[in-house]
N, C-alpha and C positions, 0 to 999 in steps of 0.2 A: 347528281351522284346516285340519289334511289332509282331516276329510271337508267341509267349504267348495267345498275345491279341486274333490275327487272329485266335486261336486256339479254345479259349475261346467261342469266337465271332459263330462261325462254329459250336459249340456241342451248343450253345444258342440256334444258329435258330433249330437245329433236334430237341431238347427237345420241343422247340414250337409248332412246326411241328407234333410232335405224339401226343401232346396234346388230338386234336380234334380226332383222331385213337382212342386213351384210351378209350376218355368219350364215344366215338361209342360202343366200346365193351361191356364196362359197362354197358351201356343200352339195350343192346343185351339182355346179363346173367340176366337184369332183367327184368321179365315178369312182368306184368300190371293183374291187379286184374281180367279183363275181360281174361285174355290168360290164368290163371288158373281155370278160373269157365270153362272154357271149356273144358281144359285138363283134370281135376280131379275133379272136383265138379257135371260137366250136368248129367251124368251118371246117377245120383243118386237123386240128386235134381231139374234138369231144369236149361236151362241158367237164366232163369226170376226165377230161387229161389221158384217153384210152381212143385213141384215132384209129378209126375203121377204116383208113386207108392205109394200107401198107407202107406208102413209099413215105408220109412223115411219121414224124417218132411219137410214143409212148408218152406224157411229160409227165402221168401218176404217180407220187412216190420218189420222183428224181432228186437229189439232192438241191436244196436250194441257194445253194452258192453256186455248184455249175449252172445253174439256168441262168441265175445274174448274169453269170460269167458271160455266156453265149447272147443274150440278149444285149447286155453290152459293146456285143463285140460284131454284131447284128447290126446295131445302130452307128456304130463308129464305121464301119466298111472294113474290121481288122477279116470277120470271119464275111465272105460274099455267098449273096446269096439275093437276088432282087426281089424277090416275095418278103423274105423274114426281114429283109433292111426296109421296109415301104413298111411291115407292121410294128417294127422298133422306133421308128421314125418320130412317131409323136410320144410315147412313151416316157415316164418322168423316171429319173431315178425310186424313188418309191413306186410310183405305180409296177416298175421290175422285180422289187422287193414281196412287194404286197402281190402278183403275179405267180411268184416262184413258192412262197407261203404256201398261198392256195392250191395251187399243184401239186408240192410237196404230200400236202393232208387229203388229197384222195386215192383211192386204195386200187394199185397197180392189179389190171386182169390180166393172169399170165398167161403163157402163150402153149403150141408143141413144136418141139422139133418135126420137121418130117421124115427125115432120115439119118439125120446125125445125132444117136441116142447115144446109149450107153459102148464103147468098145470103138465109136465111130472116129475118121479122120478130124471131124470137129473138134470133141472131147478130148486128142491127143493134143492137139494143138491150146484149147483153151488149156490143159493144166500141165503140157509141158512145153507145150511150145514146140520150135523146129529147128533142132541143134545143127543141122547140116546148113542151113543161113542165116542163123544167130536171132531167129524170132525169139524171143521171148515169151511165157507163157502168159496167156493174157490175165489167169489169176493172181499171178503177183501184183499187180495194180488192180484191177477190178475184183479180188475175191474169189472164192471157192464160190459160193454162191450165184454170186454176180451182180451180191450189193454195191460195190465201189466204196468207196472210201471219202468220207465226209470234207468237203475243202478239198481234193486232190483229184480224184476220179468215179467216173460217172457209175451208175450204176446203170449195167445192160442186160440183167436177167426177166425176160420177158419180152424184150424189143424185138419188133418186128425184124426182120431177117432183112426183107425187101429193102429196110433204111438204115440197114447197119450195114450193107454189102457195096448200098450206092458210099455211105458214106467213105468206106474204106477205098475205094477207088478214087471218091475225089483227092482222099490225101495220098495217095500213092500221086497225081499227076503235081498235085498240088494246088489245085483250085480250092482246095480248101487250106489253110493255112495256120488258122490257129491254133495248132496241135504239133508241136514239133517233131516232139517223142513217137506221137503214131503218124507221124508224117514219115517217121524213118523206121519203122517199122511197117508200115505197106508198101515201103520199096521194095521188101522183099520177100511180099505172099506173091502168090500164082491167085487169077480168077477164082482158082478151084479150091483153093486153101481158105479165099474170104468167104467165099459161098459157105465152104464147111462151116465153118466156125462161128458164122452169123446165126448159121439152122441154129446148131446148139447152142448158143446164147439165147435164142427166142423160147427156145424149153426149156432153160434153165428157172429153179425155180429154190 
C-alpha cells in the first residue's frame, strides 16, 4: 500500500513538472498578432497597416469588426479573392480577432486627392450623391469625414484611390459579392464617377 502511494506520489510530481514544458510549447505554436503581421500580412499591407502599394487597402485604423468581418469572409470563399483566401486559410478565429485589434490601434497616414478637391465631381457625389440614378450619397453610411460607422461601415477616408476604384468595379460585375448594398450601388456609377469619388475619399481626412 506505501509503495502505491510512493508510486502515486512520483508520477504527481512529473505530471507537475511538465506542466510549465506544456504551457511553454503552447505558447510557442502560438504566434501573437504582431508575429503574423509580419510573416503574412507586411508584404502586402506594411507592418503599421499603411501599404505602399496602391492597389491593397490601408488596414490602419479600420474598424475591427469590418476586418473580422472580411477576413471571415476571405477564408469561408463568401468574399473571392485567391491571395486573401490562401492568407485566411490558416488563421484561427482569434488569431482574426487579435489581427484586426492590432490594426485597428495603428495610426491611419492620410492620403491627397489629386484632383477631386474641394467643388470637385468627387465631393458631389461623396456628400450628395447622383439624384439622376439614385446613387446615394456615400456620406450617409460612411460619414462626412469618412470614419464609417462602427459594426456597419468601413471607414474610407485616406484609402488609396487605386483600391477603392478596383474595388468598386469588382462589385458593379459582381466578383465581389459580399456587399449587397454597394453591389447595387455600382451598378450605377460610370468609370468616371468611381474614379471621382475614390480620388476624394483618398483626401479625405
Amino acid at each position: 500500500m506505501q509503495f502505491r502511494h510512493l508510486v502515486l506520489l512520483a508520477s504527481s510530481v512529473v505530471s507537475l513538472a511538465s506542466m510549465p514544458v506544456m504551457a511553454a510549447e503552447a505558447a510557442a505554436e502560438k504566434q501573437t498578432a504582431a508575429q503574423i503581421v509580419s510573416t503574412v500580412c507586411a508584404a502586402c499591407h506594411g507592418t503599421d497597416g499603411n501599404s505602399a502599394i496602391t492597389a491593397n487597402p490601408k488596414l490602419a485604423a479600420q474598424h475591427p469588426e469590418y476586418l473580422v468581418k472580411q477576413l471571415t469572409e476571405f477564408k469561408s470563399g463568401k468574399r473571392a479573392n485567391a491571395v486573401m483566401s490562401g492568407m485566411a486559410a490558416g488563421l484561427s478565429d482569434d488569431d482574426m480577432k487579435n489581427l484586426a485589434a492590432y490594426f485597428t490601434a495603428q495610426n491611419l497616414k492620410l492620403g491627397q486627392a489629386k484632383t477631386n478637391g474641394k467643388g470637385s465631381l468627387g465631393e458631389k457625389i461623396y456628400r450628395g450623391g447622383i439624384a439622376a440614378t439614385g446613387v446615394p450619397a456615400c456620406a450617409a453610411c460612411h460619414g462626412a469625414t469618412g470614419a464609417g460607422i462602427p459594426k456597419q461601415f468601413p471607414r474610407v477616408a485616406g484609402q488609396h484611390a487605386d483600391y477603392t476604384l478596383a474595388q468598386l468595379r469588382t462589385l458593379r460585375t459582381g466578383e465581389r459579392a459580399n456587399a449587397p448594398m454597394m453591389m447595387t450601388i455600382a451598378t450605377k456609377m460610370t468609370d468616371a464617377e468611381m474614379a471621382a469619388v475614390a480620388d476624394y475619399m483618398q483626401g479625405l481626412r
